[in-house]
C-alpha positions in Angstrom: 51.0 -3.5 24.7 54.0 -5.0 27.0 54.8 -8.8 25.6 55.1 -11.3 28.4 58.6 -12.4 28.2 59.4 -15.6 26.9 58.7 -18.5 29.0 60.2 -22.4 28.5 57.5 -24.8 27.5 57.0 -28.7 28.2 58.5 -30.8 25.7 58.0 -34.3 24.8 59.9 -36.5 22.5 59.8 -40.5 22.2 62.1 -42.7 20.4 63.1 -45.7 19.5 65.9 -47.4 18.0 67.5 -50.6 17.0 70.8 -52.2 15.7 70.7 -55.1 13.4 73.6 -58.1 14.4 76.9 -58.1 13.2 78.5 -61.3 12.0 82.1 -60.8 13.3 83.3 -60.6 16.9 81.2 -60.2 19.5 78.5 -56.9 19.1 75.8 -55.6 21.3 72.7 -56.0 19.7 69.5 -53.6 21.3 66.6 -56.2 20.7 64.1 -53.8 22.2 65.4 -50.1 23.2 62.3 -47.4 24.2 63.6 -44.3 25.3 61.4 -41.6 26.6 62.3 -37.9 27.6 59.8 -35.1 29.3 61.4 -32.2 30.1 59.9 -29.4 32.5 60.7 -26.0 33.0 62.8 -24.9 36.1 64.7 -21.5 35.2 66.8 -22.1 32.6 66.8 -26.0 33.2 64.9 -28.7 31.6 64.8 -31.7 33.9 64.2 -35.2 32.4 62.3 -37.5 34.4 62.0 -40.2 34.1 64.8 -41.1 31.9 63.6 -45.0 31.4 65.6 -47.0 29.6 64.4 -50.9 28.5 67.2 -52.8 26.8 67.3 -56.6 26.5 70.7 -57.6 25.3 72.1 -60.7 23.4 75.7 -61.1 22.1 76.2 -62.4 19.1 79.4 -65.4 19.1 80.7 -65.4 15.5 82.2 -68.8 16.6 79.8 -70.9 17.6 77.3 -68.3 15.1 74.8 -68.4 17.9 73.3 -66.1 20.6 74.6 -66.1 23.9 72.0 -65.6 26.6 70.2 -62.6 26.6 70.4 -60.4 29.9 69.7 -57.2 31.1 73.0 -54.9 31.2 73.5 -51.2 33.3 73.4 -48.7 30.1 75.9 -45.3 30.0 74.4 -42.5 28.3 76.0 -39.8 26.9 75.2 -36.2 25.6 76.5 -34.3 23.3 75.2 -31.1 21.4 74.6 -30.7 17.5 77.9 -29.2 16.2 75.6 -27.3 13.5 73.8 -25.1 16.2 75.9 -23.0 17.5 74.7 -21.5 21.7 76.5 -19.0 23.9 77.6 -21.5 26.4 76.1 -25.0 26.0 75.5 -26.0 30.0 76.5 -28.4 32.1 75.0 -32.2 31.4 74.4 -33.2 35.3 73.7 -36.9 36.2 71.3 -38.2 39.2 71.9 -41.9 40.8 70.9 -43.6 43.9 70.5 -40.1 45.4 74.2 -38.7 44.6 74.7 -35.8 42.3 77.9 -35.6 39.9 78.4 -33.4 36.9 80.4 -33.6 33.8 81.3 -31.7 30.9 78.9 -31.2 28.0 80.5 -33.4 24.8 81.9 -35.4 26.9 82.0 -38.2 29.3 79.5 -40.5 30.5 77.4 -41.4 33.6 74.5 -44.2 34.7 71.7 -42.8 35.0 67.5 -43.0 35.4 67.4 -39.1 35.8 69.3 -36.6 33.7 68.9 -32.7 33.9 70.5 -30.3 31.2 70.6 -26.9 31.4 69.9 -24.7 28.5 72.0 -21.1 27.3 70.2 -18.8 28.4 67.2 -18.1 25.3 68.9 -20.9 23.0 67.6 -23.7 21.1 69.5 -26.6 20.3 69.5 -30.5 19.7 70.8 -32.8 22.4 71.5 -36.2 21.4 71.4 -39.1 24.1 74.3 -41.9 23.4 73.1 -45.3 24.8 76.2 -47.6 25.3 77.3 -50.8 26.8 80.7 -51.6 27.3 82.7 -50.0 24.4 79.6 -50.6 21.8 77.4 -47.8 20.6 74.1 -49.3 20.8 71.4 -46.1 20.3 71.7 -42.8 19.4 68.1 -40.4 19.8 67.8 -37.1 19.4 65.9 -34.5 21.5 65.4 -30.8 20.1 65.0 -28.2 22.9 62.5 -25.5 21.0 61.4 -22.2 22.7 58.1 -21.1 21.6 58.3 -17.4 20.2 57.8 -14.9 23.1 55.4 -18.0 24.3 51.7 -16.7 24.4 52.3 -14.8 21.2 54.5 -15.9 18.6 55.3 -12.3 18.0 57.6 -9.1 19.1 58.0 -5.4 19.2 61.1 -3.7 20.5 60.6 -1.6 23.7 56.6 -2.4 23.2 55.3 1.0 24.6 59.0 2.7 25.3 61.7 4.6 23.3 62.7 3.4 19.5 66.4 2.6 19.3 67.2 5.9 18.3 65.5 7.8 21.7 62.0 8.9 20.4 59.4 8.8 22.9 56.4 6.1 22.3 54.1 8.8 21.0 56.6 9.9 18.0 58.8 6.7 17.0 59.5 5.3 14.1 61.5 2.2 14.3 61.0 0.3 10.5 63.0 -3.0 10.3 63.8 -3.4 6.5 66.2 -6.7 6.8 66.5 -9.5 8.4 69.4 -12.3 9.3 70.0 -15.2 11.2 73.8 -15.2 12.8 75.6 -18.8 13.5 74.4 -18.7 17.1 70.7 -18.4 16.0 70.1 -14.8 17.0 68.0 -12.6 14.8 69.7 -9.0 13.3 67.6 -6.7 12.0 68.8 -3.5 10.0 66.3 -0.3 9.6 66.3 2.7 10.6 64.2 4.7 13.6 63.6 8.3 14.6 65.7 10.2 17.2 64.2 12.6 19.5 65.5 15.4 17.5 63.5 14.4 14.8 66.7 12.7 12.5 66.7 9.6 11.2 69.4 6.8 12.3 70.1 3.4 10.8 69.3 1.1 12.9 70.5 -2.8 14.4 68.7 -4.5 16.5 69.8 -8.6 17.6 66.8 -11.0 19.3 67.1 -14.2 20.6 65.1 -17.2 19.1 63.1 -16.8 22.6 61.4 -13.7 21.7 63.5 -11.5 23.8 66.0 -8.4 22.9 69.2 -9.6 23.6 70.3 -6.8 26.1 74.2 -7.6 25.8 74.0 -5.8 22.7 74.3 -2.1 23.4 72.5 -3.0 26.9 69.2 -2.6 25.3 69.4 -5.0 22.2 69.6 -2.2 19.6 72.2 0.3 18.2 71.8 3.2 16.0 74.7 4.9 14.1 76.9 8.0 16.1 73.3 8.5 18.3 73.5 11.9 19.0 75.8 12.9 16.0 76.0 13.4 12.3 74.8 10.6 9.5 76.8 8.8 7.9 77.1 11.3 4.8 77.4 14.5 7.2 73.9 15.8 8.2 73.6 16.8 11.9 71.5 15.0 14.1 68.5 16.9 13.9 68.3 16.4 9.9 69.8 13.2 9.2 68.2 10.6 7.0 70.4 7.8 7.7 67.7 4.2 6.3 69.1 0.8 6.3 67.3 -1.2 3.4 69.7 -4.0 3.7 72.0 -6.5 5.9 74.2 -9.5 5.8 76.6 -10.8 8.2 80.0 -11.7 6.9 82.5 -14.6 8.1 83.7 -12.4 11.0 79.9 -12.4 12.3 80.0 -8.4 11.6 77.2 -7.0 10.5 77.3 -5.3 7.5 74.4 -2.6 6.1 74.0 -0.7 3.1 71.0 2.1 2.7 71.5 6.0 2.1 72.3 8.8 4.0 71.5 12.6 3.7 74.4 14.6 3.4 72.9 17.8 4.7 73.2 19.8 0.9 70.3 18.5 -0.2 71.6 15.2 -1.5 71.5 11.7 -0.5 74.4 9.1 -0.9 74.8 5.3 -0.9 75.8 4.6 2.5 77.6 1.3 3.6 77.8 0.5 7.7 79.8 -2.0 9.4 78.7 -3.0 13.2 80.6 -5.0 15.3 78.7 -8.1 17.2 79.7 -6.5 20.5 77.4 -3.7 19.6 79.6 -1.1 18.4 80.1 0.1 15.2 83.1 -1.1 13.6 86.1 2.0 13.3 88.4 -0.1 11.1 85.8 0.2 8.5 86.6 4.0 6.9 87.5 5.3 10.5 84.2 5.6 11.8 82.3 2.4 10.5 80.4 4.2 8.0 81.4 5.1 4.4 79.2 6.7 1.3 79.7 6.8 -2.3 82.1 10.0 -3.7 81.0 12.2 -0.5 80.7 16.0 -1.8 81.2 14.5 -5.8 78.9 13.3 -8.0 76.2 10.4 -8.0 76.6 7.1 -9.3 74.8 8.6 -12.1 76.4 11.6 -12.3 73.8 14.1 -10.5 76.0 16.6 -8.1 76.7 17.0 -4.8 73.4 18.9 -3.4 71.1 16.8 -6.2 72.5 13.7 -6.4 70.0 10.8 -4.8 71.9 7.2 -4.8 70.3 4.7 -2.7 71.6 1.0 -2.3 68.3 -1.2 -1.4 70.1 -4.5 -1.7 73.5 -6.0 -0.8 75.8 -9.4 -1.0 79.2 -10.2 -0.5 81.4 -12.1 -2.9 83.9 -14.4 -2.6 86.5 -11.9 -2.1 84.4 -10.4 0.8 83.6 -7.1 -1.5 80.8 -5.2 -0.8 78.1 -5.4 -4.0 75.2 -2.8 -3.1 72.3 -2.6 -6.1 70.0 0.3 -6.1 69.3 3.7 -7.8 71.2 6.7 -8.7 69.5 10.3 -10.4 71.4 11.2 -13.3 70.8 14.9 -13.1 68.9 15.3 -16.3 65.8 14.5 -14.8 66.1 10.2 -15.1 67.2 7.4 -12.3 69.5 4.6 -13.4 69.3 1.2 -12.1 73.3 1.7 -10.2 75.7 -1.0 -8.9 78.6 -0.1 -6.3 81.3 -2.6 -5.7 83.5 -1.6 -2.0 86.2 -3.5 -0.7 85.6 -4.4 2.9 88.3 -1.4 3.9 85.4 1.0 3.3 86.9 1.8 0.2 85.0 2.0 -3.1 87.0 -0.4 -5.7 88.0 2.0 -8.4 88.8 -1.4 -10.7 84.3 -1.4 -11.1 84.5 0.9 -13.1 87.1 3.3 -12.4 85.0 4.6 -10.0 83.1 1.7 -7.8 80.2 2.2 -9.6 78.5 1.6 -12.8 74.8 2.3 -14.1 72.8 0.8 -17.0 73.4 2.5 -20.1 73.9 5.6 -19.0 72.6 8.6 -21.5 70.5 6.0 -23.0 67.3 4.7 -22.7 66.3 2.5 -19.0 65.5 -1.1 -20.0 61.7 -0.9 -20.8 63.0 1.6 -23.1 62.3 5.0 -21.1 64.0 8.3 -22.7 67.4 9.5 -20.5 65.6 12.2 -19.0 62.3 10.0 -18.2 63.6 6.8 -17.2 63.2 5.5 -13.8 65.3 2.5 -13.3 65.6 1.2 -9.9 67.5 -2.5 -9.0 65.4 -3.7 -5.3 66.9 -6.6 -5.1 70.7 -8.4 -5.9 71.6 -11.8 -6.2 75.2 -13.5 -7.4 75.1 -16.5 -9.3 77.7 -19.1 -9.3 79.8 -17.2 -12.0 79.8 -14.5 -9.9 77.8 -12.4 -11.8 75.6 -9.7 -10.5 71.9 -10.6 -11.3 69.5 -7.6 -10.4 65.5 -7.4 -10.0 63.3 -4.4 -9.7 61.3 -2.4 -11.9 61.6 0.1 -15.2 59.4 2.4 -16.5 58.4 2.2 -20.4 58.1 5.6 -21.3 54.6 5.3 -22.1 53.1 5.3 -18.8 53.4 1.9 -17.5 56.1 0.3 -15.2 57.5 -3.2 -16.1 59.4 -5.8 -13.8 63.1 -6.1 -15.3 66.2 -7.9 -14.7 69.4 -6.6 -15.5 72.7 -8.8 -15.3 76.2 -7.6 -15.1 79.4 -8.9 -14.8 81.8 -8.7 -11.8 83.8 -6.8 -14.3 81.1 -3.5 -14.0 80.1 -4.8 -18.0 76.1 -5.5 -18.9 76.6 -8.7 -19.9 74.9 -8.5 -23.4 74.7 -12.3 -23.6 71.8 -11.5 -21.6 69.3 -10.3 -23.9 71.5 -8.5 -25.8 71.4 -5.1 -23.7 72.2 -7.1 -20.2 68.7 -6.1 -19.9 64.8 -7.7 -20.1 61.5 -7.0 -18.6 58.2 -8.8 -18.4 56.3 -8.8 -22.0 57.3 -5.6 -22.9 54.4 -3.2 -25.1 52.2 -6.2 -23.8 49.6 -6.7 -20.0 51.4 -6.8 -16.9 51.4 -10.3 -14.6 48.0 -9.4 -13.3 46.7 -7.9 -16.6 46.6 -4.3 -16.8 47.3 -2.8 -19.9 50.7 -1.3 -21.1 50.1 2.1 -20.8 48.7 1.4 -16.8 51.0 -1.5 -15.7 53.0 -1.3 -12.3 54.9 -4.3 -12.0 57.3 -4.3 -9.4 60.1 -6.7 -8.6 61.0 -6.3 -5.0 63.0 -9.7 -3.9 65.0 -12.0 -6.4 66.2 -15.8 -5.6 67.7 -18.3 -7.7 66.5 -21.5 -7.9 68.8 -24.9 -7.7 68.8 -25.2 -11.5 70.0 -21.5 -12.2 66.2 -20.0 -12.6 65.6 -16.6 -11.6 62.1 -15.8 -8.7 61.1 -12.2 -8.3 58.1 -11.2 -6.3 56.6 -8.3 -5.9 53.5 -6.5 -6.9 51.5 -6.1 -10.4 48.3 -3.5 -10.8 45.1 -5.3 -12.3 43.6 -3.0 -14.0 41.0 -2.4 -12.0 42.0 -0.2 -9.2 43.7 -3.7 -7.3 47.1 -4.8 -6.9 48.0 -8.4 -6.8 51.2 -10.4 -4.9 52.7 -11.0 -8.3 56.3 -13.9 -9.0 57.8 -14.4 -11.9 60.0 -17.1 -13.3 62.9 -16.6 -15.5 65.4 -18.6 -17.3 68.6 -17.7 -17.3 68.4 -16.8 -21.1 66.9 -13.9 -20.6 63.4 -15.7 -21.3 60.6 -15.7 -19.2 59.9 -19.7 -18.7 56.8 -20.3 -19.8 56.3 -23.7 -18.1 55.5 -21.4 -15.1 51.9 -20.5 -15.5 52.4 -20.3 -19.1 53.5 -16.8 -19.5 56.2 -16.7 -17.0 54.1 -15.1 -14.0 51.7 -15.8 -11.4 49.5 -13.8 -9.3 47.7 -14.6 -5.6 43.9 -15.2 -6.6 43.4 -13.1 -10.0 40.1 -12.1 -9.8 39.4 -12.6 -6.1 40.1 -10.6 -2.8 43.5 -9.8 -1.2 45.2 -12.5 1.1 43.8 -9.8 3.7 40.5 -10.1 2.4 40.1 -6.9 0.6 37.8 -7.0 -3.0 39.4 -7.5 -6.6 39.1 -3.7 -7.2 40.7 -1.9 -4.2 43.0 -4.7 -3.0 47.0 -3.9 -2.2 48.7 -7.3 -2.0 52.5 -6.5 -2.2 55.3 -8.9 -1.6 58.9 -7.2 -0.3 60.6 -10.8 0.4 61.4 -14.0 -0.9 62.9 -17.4 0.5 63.2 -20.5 -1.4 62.2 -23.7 1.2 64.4 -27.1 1.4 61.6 -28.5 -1.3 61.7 -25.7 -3.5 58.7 -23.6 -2.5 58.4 -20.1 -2.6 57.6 -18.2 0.8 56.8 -14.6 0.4 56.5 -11.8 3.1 54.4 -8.3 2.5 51.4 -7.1 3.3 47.8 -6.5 2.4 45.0 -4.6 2.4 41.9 -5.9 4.6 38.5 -4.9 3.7 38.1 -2.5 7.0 41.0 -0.4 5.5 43.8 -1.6 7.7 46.7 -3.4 6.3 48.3 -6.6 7.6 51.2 -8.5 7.3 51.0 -11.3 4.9 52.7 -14.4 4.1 52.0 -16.2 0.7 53.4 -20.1 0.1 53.7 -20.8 -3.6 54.3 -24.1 -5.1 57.4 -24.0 -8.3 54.6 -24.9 -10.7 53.4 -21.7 -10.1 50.4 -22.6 -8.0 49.7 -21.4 -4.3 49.8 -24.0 -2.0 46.5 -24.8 -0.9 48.0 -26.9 1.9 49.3 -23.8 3.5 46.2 -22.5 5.4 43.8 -23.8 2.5 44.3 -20.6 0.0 48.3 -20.1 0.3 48.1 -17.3 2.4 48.0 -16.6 5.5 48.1 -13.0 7.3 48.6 -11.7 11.2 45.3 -11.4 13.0 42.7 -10.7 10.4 40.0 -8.9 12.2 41.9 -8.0 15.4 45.0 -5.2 16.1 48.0 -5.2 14.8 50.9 -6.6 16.3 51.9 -3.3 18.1 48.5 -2.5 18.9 46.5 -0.5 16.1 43.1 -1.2 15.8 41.7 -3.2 12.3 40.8 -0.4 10.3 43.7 1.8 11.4 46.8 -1.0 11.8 49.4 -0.9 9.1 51.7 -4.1 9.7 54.3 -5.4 7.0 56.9 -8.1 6.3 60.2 -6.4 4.7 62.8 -9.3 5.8 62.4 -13.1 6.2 64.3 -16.1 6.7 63.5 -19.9 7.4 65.2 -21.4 10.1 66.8 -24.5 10.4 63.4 -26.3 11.7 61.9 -24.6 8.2 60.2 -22.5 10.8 59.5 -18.7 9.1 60.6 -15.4 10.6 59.3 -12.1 9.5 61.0 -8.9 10.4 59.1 -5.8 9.9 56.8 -2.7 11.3 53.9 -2.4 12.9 51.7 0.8 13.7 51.1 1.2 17.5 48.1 3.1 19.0 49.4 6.0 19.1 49.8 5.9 15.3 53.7 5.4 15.2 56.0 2.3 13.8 57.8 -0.2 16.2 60.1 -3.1 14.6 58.1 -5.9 14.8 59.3 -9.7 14.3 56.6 -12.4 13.4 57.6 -16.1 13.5 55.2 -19.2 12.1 55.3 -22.9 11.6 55.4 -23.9 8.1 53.0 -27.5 8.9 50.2 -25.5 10.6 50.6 -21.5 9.1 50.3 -20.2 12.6 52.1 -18.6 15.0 54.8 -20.2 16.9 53.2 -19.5 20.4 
């Protein structure tokens, strides 16, 4: 389906204000100040009308500590924007009186007025504040926010809806998966993920929106960008047979965006890859000469697994205060077991050889994986990296036990490439080892999963991600940590929580077949926990979900009365796929500054293929922002 394109909306704000009296020499005092604003659309301008102001004024004589008689005085108004929102070009404020027209410059200057028109960047959003004065007195200050709904009508987004992926594949065979999501100091959304070429390779992906809903097109002309479209990955495979993925994204102080995934490197190995885009749209050459770089390219794995074997993937990524590169993820040791692997790359492309020797490090490597896992056996993989104010290197994801079962760990290292063995004595702990999973299957059957880690104001550790019931289900599962190593047991009493133990799916699906899985976490300004994934409906189709926990471990009922809300039940996806046949997911979210929620993801289309999908809600009603 094509989107309407976003469209500006009415907006109405009323306000009033007061300043108490001032016993020195003489003030202004506002005894009764009402200012209204109603803004309608016109293009890219919002016109006020009217702009009433109703002041009665009285000065205040500290000498004769008495008020002088009140009249009515002409009021200057000035506008100016909020220095915390950041547009492309904030507009001219113009100014209306007595039928003349005069201009001045935005920040600055002042004008009488009864009308005022602003106009708007072009898709922004910002906060205009309106300065009442008299004579050289500030008497009122009111703020009005200019919001655009998202894609207005819809409150969601696919990119080319119907067209090409980034990469070039044709509507009936794309693939376009958005994996991460940030917000840059101008408001736009960048998302990081890979999409299908019409060769049938795989490119990582960029693609920038505005907060409007719309691709901005002065990004690569289209609002997307794939890596050397056309020729090899990043780790050498041609075009046709590259597997270049994105799993992860942030944007460092020169607004560059900076990913980290894998590439194939056409031997039959992958390798940690690390890309670096410019904000023009271009990739970045003064990163490694071509704005890509891999780990060791034709040596070993993190791990140690060679050249044409080796299978090193970085899933999660953060920059420290050095402006290194720290990518967490997986590496095959070559004997059969993957090690939970951490790179460290100086922002030259260059891995840092003082991690390490190398750049990279692995958890006990030739030993056993942190449930305890056998070197050959183990499967350790680190989905999600956090650094705490010590800059250490705090790591969630999951470990298998060596018995059959899969347990939620947390590893933490040091910025030295050390496990810190303060932490548990092996830098290492999962959830109730030998002992249930969070949503109670035994520990022979468990799948826990961590998939998305925060840190909490007093130093606590969140992980969501899934847990297996038991019972054929899996449940949205977060668990609480200290930073001891412990799992706090003032959260739900055993450290983790599930969505509805017992009952269906946030999608609706029953206790025994549901598939509730969280991929990413956000702490809110009061502490709650907002969670994107997905899950399964009871038609078969899988939808994207958003869960709202309290920090005492309960779901907050306030949120659309269970603590869960998810995108259409009953209806298509958001790219078009019918109920039983749609397969939408959250992999990236962020909260705005107006604690609104944006998801970046995928959702199927009706020809059966993935577009990158964005999703945004309000946070009071747990709807769309339409």
């Amino acid at each position: 389906m094509n989107h309407l394109p976003s469209r500006f909306t009415s907006l109405t704000r009323l306000m009033a204000a007061s300043i108490g009296l001032l016993g020195c020499s003489p003030h202004v005092n506002v005894a009764n100040y009402a200012l209204s604003m109603t803004t309608t659309p016109s293009g890219t301008s919002y016109t006020a009308t009217p702009f009433s102001i109703a002041p009665v004024f009285a000065m205040y004589s500290s000498s004769s500590n008495s008020l002088q008689t009140a009249y009515a005085a002409p009021l200057q108004l000035q506008a100016f924007s909020d220095s915390g929102l950041s547009v492309a070009a904030p507009g001219v404020l113009s100014t209306s009186t007595s039928g003349t027209s005069s201009s001045l410059s935005f920040q600055s200057g002042y004008a009488s007025s009864s009308s005022l028109n602003y106009t708007l960047a072009s898709h922004g959003e910002e906060t205009i504040y309106i300065q009442a004065t008299a004579s050289s007195a500030t008497v009122s200050t009111s703020a009005i926010t200019i919001f655009h709904h998202f894609n207005t009508g819809y409150g969601y987004t696919s990119f080319q809806a119907g067209g090409s992926g980034a990469a070039g594949a044709p509507n009936g065979s794309k693939n376009d998966q958005g994996k991460a999501l940030q917000k840059d100091s101008s408001g736009r959304y960048i998302i990081a993920g890979s999409s299908l070429n019409s060769a049938g390779g795989t490119e990582v992906s960029v693609w920038r929106f505005f907060p409007d809903g719309t691709a901005d097109t002065a990004f690569n002309s289209i609002g997307a960008l794939t890596f050397q479209a056309g020729g090899n990955g990043a780790a050498g495979a041609p075009n046709a047979t590259k597997v270049d993925t994105g799993y992860a994204l942030q944007i460092d102080s020169s607004g560059n965006y900076i990913v980290a995934g894998s590439s194939a490197n056409g031997l039959g190995g992958t390798e940690m890859a690390i890309w670096r885009f410019l904000p023009t749209g271009a990739s970045d050459t003064s990163f490694n000469g071509t704005g890509a770089t891999t780990f060791q390219p034709g040596g070993n794995g993190a791990a140690g697994a060679g050249n044409a074997v080796k299978s090193d993937i970085g899933y999660s990524l953060q920059i420290d205060s050095s402006g290194n590169y720290i990518v967490c993820g997986s590496s095959s040791n070559g004997l059969g077991g993957t090690e939970m692997a951490v790179w460290r790359f100086l922002p030259t492309g260059v891995a840092d050889t003082s991690f390490n020797g190398t750049g990279a490090t692995t958890f006990q490597p030739g030993g056993n994986g942190a449930a305890g896992a056998g070197n050959g056996v183990k499967v350790d993989v680190g989905n999600s990296l956090q650094l705490d104010t010590s800059g250490n290197y705090i790591i969630a994801g999951s470990s298998a036990n060596g018995v059959g079962g899969t347990e939620m760990a947390l590893w933490r290292f040091l910025n030295t490439s050390a496990a810190d063995t303060s932490f548990n004595t092996t830098g290492a702990t999962t959830f109730q080892p030998g002992g249930n999973g969070a949503a109670g299957a035994g520990n022979g059957a468990k799948v826990d999963n961590g998939n998305s880690l925060a840190l909490d104001t007093t130093g606590n550790y969140i992980i969501a991600g899934s847990s297996a019931n038991g019972l054929g289900g899996t449940e949205m599962a977060i668990w609480r940590f200290l930073s001891s190593a412990a799992a706090d047991t003032s959260f739900n009493s055993t450290g983790a929580t599930t969505f509805q133990p017992g009952g269906n799916g946030a999608a609706g699906a029953g206790n025994t077949s549901k598939n509730d899985v969280a991929n990413t976490l956000q702490l809110d300004a009061t502490g709650n926990y907002i969670i994107g994934g997905s899950s399964l409906n009871s038609s078969g189709g899988t939808e994207m979900a958003i869960w709202r926990f309290l920090s005492s471990a309960a779901a907050d009922t306030s949120f659309n009365s269970t603590g869960a809300t998810t995108f259409q039940p009953g209806g298509n996806g958001a790219a078009g796929a019918v109920n039983a046949a749609k397969n939408d997911k959250a992999s990236g979210l962020v909260i705005d500054t107006y604690g609104r929620y944006i998801i970046a993801g995928s959702s199927l289309n009706s020809a059966a293929n993935n577009e990158m999908t964005l999703w945004r809600y309000l946070a009071s009603t747990a709807g769309l922002d339409l």
